[in-house]
C-alpha positions in Angstrom: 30.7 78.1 44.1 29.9 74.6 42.9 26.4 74.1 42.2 24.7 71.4 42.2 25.1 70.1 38.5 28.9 70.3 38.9 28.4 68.0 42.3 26.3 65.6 40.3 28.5 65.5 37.9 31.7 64.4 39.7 29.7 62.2 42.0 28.9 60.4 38.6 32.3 60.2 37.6 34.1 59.0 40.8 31.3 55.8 41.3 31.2 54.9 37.8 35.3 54.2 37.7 37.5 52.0 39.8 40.4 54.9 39.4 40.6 57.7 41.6 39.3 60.4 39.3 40.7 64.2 38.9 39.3 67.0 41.0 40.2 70.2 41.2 42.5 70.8 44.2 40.1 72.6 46.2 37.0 71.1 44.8 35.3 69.5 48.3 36.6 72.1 50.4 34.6 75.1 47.7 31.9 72.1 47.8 32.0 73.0 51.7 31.6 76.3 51.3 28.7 76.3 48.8 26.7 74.2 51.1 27.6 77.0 53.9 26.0 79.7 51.3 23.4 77.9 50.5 22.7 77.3 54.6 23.3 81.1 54.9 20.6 81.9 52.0 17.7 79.6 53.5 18.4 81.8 57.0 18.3 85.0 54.8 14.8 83.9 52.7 13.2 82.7 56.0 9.5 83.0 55.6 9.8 83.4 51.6 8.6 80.4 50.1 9.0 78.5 47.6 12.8 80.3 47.8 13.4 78.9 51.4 12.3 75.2 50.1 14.2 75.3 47.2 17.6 76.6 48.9 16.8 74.0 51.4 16.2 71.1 49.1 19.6 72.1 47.2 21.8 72.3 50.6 20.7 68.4 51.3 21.4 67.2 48.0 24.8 69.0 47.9 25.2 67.2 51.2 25.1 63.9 49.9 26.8 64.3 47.0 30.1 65.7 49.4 29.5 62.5 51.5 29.2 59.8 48.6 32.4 61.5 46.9 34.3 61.9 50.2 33.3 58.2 50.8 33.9 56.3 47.3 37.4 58.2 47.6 38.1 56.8 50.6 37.9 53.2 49.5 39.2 53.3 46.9 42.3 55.1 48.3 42.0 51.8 51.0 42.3 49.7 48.0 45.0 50.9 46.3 47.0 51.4 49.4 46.5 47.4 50.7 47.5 47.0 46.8 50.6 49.1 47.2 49.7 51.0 44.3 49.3 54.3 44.4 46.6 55.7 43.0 46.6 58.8 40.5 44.6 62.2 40.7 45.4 62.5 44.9 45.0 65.5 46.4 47.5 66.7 48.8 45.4 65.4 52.3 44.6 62.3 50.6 48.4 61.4 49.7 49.2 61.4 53.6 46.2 59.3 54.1 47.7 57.0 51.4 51.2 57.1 53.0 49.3 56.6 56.5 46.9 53.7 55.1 50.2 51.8 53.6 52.3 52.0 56.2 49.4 50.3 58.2 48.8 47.6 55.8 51.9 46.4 54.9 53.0 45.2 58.0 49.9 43.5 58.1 50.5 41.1 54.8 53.8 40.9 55.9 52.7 38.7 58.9 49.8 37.2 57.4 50.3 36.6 53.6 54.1 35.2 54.1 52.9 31.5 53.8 51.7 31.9 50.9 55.1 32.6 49.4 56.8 30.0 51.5 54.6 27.1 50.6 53.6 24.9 47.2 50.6 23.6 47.1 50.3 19.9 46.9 47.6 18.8 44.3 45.1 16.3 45.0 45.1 12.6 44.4 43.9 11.7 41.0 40.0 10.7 40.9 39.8 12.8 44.3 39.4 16.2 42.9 35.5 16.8 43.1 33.1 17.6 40.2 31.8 21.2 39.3 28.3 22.0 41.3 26.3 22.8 38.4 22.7 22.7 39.7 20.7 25.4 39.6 18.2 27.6 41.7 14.7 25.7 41.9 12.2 28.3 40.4 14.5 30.0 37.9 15.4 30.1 34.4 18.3 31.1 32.5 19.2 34.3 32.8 17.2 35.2 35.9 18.2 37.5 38.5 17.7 35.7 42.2 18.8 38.0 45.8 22.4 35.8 46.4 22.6 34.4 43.1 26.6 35.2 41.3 26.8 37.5 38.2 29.2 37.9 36.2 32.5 37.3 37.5 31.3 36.5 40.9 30.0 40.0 41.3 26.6 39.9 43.4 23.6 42.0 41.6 21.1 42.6 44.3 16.9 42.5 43.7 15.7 46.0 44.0 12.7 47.6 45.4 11.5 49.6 42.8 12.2 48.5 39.2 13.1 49.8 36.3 13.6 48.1 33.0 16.7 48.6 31.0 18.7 47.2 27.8 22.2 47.9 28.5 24.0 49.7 25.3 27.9 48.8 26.5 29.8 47.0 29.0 29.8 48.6 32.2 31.8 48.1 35.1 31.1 47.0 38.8 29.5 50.6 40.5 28.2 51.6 43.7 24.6 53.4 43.4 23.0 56.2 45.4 21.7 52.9 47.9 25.6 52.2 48.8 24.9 48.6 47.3 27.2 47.2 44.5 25.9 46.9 40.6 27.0 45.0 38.0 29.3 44.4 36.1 26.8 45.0 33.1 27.1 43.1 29.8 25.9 44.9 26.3 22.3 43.9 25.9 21.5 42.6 29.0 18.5 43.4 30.1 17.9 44.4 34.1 15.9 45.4 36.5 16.9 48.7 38.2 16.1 50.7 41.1 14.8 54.6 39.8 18.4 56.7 41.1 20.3 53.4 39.5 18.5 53.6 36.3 19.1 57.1 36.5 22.9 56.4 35.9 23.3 54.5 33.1 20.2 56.5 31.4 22.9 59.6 31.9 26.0 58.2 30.7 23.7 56.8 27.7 24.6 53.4 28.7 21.3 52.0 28.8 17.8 52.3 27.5 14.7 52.0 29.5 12.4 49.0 27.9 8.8 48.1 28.4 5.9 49.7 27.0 3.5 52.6 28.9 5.3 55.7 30.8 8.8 53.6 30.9 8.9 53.8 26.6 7.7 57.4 26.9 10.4 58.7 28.9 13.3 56.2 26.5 12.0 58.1 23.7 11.9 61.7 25.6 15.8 60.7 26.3 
């Protein structure tokens, strides 16, 4: 049965790297079949509470963490496939759906990416290139954070909700969080401003601290 610290655990490690990474063969469908236990247990303990709460509680959580690993899969098998590189650490199902997903895609560049092989590009007059927009948001200083603003490498970082404070201890790749929005890339002591489940992320992998004094320096010492 997987529980759910072993379903944390590889959600973690499948959102926090760009590679595909390994699973036991039959890890999503005994991931299934724990969240059918579980279902079966709340029926059992109906009436009995806290039990039926609990067992309730851990059947939803398992949920999500079978849909966010079925779906950051997915793409990234996507990916690879429109790359024509395929990816290591696929199960047997998700080797066909690779197959499948190339032989859709490369018909598709092979129509629509040919001109780019066939023609050079023709640089611009001299004195006609234009200069390097260099101005910057009204309202905002160096190093400030705005909704639509490029971070590093062109990568977006979207304003959350709820914030929490954190140095960042390494460089961290581009992730997806629990909110299915993109994060990042992180640079070694930058210092953001995280959603809670975000924060939650990099606090685990110890690659970040929370900062700020109060409750927030507590828990950074607690960790």
């Amino acid at each position: 049965m997987i529980d759910y610290e072993s379903a944390r655990e590889a959600w973690l490690n499948e959102i926090l790297s760009d590679d595909l990474q390994p699973l036991s063969p039959d890890f999503l469908i005994d991931l299934r079949r724990s969240i059918q236990e579980v279902e079966g247990k709340v029926s059992e303990a109906d009436g009995s509470e806290p039990l039926r709460s609990l067992l309730v509680a851990e059947g939803e959580q398992l949920k999500v963490f079978y849909d966010r690993i079925m779906q950051e899969r997915l793409l990234k098998i996507l990916l690879h496939a429109s790359r024509g590189k395929k990816p290591r650490s696929l199960s047997e199902d998700e080797k066909k759906l690779f197959k499948e997903a190339k032989g859709l895609s490369d018909p598709y560049k092979e129509r629509f990416y040919r001109i780019l092989e066939d023609e050079t590009p023709t640089p611009p007059p001299i004195g006609t290139t234009p200069e390097p927009a260099t101005a910057k948001p009204s309202g905002t200083g160096d190093g400030a954070v705005e909704e639509g603003v490029p971070e590093r490498g062109d990568k977006r970082l979207p304003r959350p909700d709820r914030n929490k404070m954190l140095r960042i201890l390494v460089d961290f790749p581009r992730f997806v969080g629990p909110d299915m929005r993109n994060y990042g890339p992180l640079g070694r002591e930058d210092v953001v401003a995280l959603p809670d489940e975000v924060s939650e992320i990099l606090l685990a992998r110890r690659a970040g601290e929370r900062i700020g004094a109060g409750e927030d320096s507590e828990d950074a010492e607690e960790d």
